[in-house]
N, C-alpha and C positions, 0 to 999 in steps of 0.2 A: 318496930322497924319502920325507918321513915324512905317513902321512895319518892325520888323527886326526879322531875321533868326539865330541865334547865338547860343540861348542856349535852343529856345523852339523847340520842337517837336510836335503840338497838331494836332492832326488829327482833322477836322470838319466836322461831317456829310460824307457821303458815294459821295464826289463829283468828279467834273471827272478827279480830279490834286490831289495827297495827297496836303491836305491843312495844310499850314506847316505858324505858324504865332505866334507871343505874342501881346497884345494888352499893349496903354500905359492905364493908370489906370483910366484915367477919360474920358476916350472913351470903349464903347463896342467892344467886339471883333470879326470882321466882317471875313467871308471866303477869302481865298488868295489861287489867284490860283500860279503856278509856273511858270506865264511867259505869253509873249503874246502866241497867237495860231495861225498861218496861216491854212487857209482853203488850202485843197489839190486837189481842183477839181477846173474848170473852163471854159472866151473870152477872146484872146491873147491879147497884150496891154493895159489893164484894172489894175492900179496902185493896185486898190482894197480898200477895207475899213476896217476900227477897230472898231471894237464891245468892250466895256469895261465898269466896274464898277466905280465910281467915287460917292465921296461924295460933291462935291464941290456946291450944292446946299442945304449942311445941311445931310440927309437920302443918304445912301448908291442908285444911281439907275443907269438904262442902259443909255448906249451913245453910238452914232457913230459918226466916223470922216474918212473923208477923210486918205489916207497911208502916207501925207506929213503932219499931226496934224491940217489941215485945215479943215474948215467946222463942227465943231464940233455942233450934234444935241442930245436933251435927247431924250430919247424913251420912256421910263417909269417915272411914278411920280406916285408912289401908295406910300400911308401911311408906309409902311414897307420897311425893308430890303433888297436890291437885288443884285443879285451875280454873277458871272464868265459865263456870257453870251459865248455863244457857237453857229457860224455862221453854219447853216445845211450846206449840201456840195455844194448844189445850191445859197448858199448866201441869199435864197426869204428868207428863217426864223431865227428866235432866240429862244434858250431854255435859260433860265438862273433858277438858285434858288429865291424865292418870300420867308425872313424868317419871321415869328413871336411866337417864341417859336418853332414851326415848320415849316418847310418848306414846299413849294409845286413847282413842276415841272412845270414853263410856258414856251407856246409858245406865239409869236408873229410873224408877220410877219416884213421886214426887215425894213419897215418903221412906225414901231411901232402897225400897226393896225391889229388888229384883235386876238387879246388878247384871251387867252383858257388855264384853267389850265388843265394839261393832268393827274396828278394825285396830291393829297398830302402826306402827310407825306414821302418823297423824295428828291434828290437834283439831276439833270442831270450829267454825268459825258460825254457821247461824243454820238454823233450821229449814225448811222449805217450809212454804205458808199452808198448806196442808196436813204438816206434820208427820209425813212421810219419810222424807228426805233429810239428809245431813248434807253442807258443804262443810270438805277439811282441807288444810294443806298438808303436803308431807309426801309421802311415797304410799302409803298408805297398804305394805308387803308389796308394790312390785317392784321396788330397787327404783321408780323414777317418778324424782321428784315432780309435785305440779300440784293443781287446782282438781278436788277429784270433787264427786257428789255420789251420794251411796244409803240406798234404802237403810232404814233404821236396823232393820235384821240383818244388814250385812252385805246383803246380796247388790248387783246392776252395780257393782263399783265402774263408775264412767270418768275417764281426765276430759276436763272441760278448759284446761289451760293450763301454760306452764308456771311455774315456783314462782308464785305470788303471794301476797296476803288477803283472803275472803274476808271480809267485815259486817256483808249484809245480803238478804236475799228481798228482790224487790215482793213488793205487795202482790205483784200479779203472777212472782211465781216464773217471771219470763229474765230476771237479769240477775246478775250478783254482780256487788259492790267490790272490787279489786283497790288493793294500794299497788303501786309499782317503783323501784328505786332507778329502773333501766335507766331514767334520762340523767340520772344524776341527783338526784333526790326525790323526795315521794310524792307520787301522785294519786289522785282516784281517776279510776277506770270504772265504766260501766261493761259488762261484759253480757252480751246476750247469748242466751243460752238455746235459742232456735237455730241461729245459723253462725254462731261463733265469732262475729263481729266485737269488738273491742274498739271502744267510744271514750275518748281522753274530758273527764271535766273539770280537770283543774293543771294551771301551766304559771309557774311564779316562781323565784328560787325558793321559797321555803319548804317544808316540809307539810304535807297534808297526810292525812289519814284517818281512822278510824270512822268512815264514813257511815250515815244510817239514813235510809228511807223513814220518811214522817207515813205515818199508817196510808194515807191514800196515795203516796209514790208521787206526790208535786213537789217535794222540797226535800234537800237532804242537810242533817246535819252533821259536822265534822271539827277533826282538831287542825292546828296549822299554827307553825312559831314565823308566819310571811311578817309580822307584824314587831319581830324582837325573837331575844333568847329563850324567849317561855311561852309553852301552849295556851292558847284562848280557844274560846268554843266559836263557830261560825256555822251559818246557813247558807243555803243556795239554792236557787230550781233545779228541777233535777236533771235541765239542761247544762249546768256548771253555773248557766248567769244569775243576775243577781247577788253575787256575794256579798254579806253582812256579818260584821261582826256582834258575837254577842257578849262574850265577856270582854275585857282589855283590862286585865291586871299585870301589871308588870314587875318581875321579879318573880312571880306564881304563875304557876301551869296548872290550867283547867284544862278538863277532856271530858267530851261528851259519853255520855252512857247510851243514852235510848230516848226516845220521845216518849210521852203519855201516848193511852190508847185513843183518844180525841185528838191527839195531834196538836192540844193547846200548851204542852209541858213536855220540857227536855229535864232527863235525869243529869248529873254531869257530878266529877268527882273536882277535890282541888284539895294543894296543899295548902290554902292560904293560913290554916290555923296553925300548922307545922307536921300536922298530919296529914296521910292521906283520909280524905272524909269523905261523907255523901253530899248532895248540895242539890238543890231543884231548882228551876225560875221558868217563867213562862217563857212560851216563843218564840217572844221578844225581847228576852235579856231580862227583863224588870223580873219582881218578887223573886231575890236570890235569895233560897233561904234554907240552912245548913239542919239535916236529917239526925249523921251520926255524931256521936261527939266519945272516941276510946284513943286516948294517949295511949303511944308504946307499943299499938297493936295493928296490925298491917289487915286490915277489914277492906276488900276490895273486891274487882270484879261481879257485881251483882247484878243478876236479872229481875226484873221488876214484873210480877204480873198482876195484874188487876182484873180480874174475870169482866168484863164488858160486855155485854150480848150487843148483835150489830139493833139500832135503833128504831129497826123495823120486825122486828124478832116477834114481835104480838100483832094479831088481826088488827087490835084496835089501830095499832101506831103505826100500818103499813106507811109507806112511801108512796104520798099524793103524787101521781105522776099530773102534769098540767098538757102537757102536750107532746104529739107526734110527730116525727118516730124520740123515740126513749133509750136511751142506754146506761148503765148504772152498773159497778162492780160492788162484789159486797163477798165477805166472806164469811162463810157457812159454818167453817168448823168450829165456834163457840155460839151458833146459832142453836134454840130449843125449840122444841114444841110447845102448844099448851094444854088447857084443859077442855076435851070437847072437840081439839083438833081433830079432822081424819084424815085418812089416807088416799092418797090420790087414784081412780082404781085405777090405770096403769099401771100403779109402782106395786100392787097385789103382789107380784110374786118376786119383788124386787125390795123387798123390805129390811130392816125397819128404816123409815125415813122419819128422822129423829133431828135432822138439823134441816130448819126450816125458815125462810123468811117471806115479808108481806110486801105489795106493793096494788095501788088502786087506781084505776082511771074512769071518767067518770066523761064521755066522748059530748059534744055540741051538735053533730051530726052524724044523720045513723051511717055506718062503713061496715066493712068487716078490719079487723084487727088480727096479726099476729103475734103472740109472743112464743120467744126461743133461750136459748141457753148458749152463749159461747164461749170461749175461750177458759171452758173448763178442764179444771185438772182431775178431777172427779166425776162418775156416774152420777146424772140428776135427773130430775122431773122437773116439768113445770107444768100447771095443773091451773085453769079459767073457773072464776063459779061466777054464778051472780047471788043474792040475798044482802040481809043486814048484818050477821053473828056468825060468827064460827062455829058456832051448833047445827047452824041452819042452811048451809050454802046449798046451791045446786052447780052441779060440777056442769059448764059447758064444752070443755076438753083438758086433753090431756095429752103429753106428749115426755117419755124416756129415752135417753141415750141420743139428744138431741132433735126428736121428735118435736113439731111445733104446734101449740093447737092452734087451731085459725074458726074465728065465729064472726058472727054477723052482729055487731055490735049499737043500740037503739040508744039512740040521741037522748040525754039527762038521764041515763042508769046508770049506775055505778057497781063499775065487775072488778075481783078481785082477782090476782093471781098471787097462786104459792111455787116460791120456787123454793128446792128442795135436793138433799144431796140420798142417792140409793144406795144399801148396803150399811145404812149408818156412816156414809160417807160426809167429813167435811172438807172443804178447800176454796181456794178462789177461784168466782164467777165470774160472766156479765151479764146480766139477764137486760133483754132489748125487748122494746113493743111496738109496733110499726102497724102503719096502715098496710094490708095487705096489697101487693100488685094485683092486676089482672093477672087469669089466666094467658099464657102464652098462645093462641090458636096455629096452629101448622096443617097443612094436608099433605098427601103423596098421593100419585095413582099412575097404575099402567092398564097398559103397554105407558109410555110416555109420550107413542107416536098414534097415536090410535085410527083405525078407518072408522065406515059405517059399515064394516061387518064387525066388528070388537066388539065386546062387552066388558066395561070398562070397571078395574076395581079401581076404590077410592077409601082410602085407610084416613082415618084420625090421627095424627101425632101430637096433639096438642098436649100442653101437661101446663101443672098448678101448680107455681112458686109457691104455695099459702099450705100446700099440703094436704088440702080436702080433697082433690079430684074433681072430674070434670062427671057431672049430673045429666047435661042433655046437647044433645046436638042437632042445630036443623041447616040443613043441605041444602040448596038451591044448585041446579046444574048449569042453569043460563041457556034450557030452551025449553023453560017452563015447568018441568019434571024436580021433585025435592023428595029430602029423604030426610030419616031421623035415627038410622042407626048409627056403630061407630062404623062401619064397613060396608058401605051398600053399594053396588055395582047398576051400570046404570051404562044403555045402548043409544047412542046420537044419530038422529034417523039420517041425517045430511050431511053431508061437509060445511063445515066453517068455525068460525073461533067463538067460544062458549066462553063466559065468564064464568065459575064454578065455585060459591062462597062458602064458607063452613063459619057460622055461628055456635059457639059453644059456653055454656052456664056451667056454674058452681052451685054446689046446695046452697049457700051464702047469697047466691045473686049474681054473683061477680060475673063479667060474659067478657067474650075478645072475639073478635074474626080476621078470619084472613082470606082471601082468593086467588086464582091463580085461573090462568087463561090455559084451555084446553084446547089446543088446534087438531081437529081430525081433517083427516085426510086421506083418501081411499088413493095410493097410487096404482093402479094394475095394467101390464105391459103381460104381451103372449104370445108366442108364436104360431102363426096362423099357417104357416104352411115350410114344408124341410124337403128340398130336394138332393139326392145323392143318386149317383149316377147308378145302376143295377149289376152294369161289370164295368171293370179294368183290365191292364197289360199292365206289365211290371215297364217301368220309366214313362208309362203315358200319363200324361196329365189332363185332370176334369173339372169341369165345375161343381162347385156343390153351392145352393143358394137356400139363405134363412128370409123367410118373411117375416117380420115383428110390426108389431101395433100396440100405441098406447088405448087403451081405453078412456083414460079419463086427462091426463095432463100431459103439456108439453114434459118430454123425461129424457136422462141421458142413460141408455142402457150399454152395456157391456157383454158381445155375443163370444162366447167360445166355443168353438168347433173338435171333438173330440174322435179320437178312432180307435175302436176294441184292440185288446191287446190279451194275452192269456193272463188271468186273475182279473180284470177289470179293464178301464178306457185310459187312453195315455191325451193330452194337450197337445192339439196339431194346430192350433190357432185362436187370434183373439182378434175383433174389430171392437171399436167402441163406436159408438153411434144416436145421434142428438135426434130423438123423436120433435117435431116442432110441432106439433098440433095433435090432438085427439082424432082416433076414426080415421087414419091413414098411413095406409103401407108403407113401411122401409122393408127394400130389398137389401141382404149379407150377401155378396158372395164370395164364396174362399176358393180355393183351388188345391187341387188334390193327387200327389205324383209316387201313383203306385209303388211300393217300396217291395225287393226281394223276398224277404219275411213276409210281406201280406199274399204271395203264391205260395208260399211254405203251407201257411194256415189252409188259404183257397178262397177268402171271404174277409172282409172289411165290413164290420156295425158303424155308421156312423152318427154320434151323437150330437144335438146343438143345443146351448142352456142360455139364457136370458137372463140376464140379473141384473135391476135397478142399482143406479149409482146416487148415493147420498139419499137414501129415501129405500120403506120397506115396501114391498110387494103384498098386495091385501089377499089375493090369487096366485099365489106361487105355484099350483099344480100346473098351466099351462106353459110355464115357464120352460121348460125343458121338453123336448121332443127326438124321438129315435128314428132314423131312417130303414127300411128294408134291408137284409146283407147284399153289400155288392161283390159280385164274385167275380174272382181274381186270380188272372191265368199268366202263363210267359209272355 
């Protein structure tokens, strides 16, 4: 069966290639994907294997074969339809489409066994780089169509867009590759998968689709008939710019499959022999050169995996880092151990940590150093040694579940770090190496307003971006007096403004200070003398007079005048009143007009209270004073 790209456009179903295909008339019309797929994870040397659909026992079902066309096994033989198998990034599984009228998402393990449909009404379009996840389109059972993503067991089915076409899931795990027809023909979409953003990188009347990330997510390659009635293969950044074409046959429709796992080779399919084939070439377009060769027989869809370990996957061959700060993505899940390796002790109880890679730096001058773990999809370690061999290291730190170690690191030694995924976890990283900042130094201390009767506490708040903690702290008050606890309390024999510095170290060395001006100031104001009249008549009115004195500063105080009342004292009056100098009487006086209820009682308490305005009182007990009862007749 010959399927040809020329004049059809037909999308089928939500899978993870625009499926671009016409059937001939007395065959049904089966999914096509755009090309074979190289898996992009990986064990060095390992040729790899082809996952692919094939009718050639009657019913469209899965196959695998050896990367040189040898060894060819069926995997599948169910009653139905099956389609554009898809190698997880570890190679153990397969997803492919199962149709009959509708489709459903299976898995399989690599050697056919252990069969699980993960949902239906769906079709798989590509894996998460972890191998956890599926994106499909379809409804996926809940009656609305769209962009879903859905743990491999079935479970967290989440819509992440509406009825589109998924063709790829970026390297980092953070995007998936959409086609869209909304504008009028098809486009690729980047769709982020943090905040649901949707980024257009391609705008031309032709037809684009079957989009794919090259392994490190800078360049994407795709199909597109912008050029004529028939597909060519083209590249792009994975900004949209830079477009280049790579194939331009005309009258023949090529379509891209997949990149190699080096990112130096695009798989791609074509009908130029009159079948649809396999076909490989670099990059660059150059070395086109044709894989399968089966007249009559519709051999398509194929995912490509080549077991790859990432390049720094052995101590020896870590990743020379040259300088700082460092940052580097890398994925774990076909990362190994080796012989001799150990285990980071942090991860002790967090074991096995089975997926492992290297990286080395070797500093010009002595620092301390961070390394960390971000933008992980998986539980890791990362683990500092120093030595020559992997048999031999000595662990300098260790840090899980984002933990960082941070060390003092000595000019021409060369320290290694293992970053590592826990639980036997792989996925994608970034592991980053920085020169550690200083500690942040901070103080607080009360009262805020302190006299020379206070005893002042003085707290550390300082903390360490690098993660070690702060080691020592020396205090200076700024009248001569120092401390070296975190919390030492400390009495200022005088009034005046104290400069108060907190110096604070790291085990590492690392130090930062800060200071802060401490103003004491003793305000105390008092009433030295309360006079209130001894009797009253009901409607006669008296004096009553407050004496107040600042002790030490010009102040502005606030006097109010109060008078007993049954349950406690009622607000008969308020002066406010500007002390100008130290050591000098201000006389209150208020006035006082006997009320009927104060002869009910027989007796009036009259109370006067002092209270500083804008400023605390060091002596509040003087502050308030009660007069004799004056007693109170008709």
């Amino acid at each position: 069966m010959r399927f040809r790209r020329v004049a059809c456009f037909t999308p089928l179903l939500a899978v993870g290639s625009l499926l671009i295909g016409c059937s001939n008339p007395d065959r049904p019309l089966s999914p096509k994907s755009d090309g074979p797929q190289f898996s992009r994870t990986a064990s060095s040397g390992d040729a790899g294997k082809i996952t692919f659909q094939s009718n050639r026992n009657g019913s469209f079902h899965i196959f695998v074969m050896n990367a040189d066309g040898s060894n060819v096994t069926q995997l599948t033989n169910s009653p139905f339809d099956e389609y554009l198998p898809l190698f997880s990034p570890d190679a153990s599984r397969i997803t492919f489409g199962r149709c009959f009228g509708t489709c459903q998402v299976v898995v399989i393990n690599a050697d056919g066994s252990g069969e699980r449909v993960v949902v239906n009404d769906g079709f798989p379009g590509a894996w998460s780089p972890d191998g956890n996840r599926i994106a499909l389109g379809g409804s996926a059972g809940t009656g609305i169509e769209g962009i879903y993503v859905v743990n491999v067991d079935g479970s967290g089915l989440t819509r992440v867009a509406d009825l589109q076409y998924v063709t790829d899931w970026s390297p980092d795990g953070r995007q998936l590759l959409l086609g869209n027809d909304s504008y009028g023909n098809f486009e690729i979409f980047a769709l982020n998968l943090d905040n649901g953003g949707m980024t257009r990188l391609t705008n031309n009347p032709g037809n684009d689709g079957g989009a794919k990330w090259s392994p490190d997510g800078t360049r994407i390659a795709f199909n597109s008939d912008r050029d004529g009635g028939d597909f060519d293969v083209f590249v792009m950044n994975a900004d949209g710019s830079g477009v280049t074409a790579l194939t331009q046959n005309d009258g023949v429709s090529d379509a891209v499959g997949e990149w190699s796992p080096d990112g130096t080779q695009l798989a791609f399919s074509s009908d130029r022999d009159g079948d649809g084939e396999i076909f490989v070439m670099n990059a660059d377009g150059t070395g086109q050169t044709q894989l399968t060769f089966n007249d009559g027989i519709a051999d398509d869809g194929p995912s490509w995996f080549a077991r790859v370990s990432p390049p720094n996957d052995d101590f020896a061959n870590g990743t020379v880092i040259s300088s700082l700060p460092f940052g580097a993505g890398v994925n774990l899940l076909t990362a190994g151990t080796e012989a001799g390796e150990g285990s980071p002790s942090c991860a002790t109880f967090y074991g096995p940590v089975n997926n492992t890679v290297w990286y080395s730096f070797t500093p010009t001058q002595t620092q301390s150093i961070t390394a960390r773990i971000v933008n992980a999809s998986i539980n890791t370690v990362v683990a500092a040694y120093s030595g020559n061999a992997v048999t031999s290291l000595t662990e300098l730190g260790c840090g899980v579940f984002g933990g960082s170690p941070t060390f003092r690191a000595e000019a021409g030694t060369t320290y290694h770090f293992l970053v590592g995924g826990l639980f036997g976890q792989g996925g994608p990283v970034e592991f980053r190496l920085e020169v550690t900042p200083p500690p942040v130094a901070n103080l607080f201390y009360y009262p805020s307003d302190p006299t020379a009767f206070d005893v002042v506490q003085f707290i550390d708040q300082s903390y360490d971006p690098g993660g070690v903690g702060i080691s020592a702290r020396a205090w200076q008050f700024g009248d001569g007096a120092t401390g070296s606890d975190c919390c030492p309390t400390h009495r200022y024999a005088t009034d005046g403004s104290y400069t108060t510095q907190l110096t604070v170290t790291t085990p590492d060395g690392r130090t930062a200070s800060t200071s802060q001006t401490v103003l004491v100031r003793t305000h105390d104001v008092a009433i030295t003398r309360f006079q209130a009249p001894s009797a009253g008549m009901i409607g006669k009115t008296s004096k009553i007079a407050v004496d107040i004195r600042s002790n030490r500063y010009p102040e502005t105080v606030q006097v109010q005048l109060f008078k007993s009342v049954p349950g406690g004292f009622q607000l008969v009056a308020t002066s406010t009143q500007t002390l100008p100098t130290r050591n000098r009487i201000t006389s209150v006086a208020f006035s006082y007009t006997f009320a009927p209820e104060d002869a009910i009682i027989g007796k009036v308490t009259f109370k006067a209270v002092a209270s500083l305005l804008g400023a605390r009182d060091a002596l509040p007990a003087d502050n308030e004073a009660i007069a004799p009862p004056t007693k109170v007749t008709r």
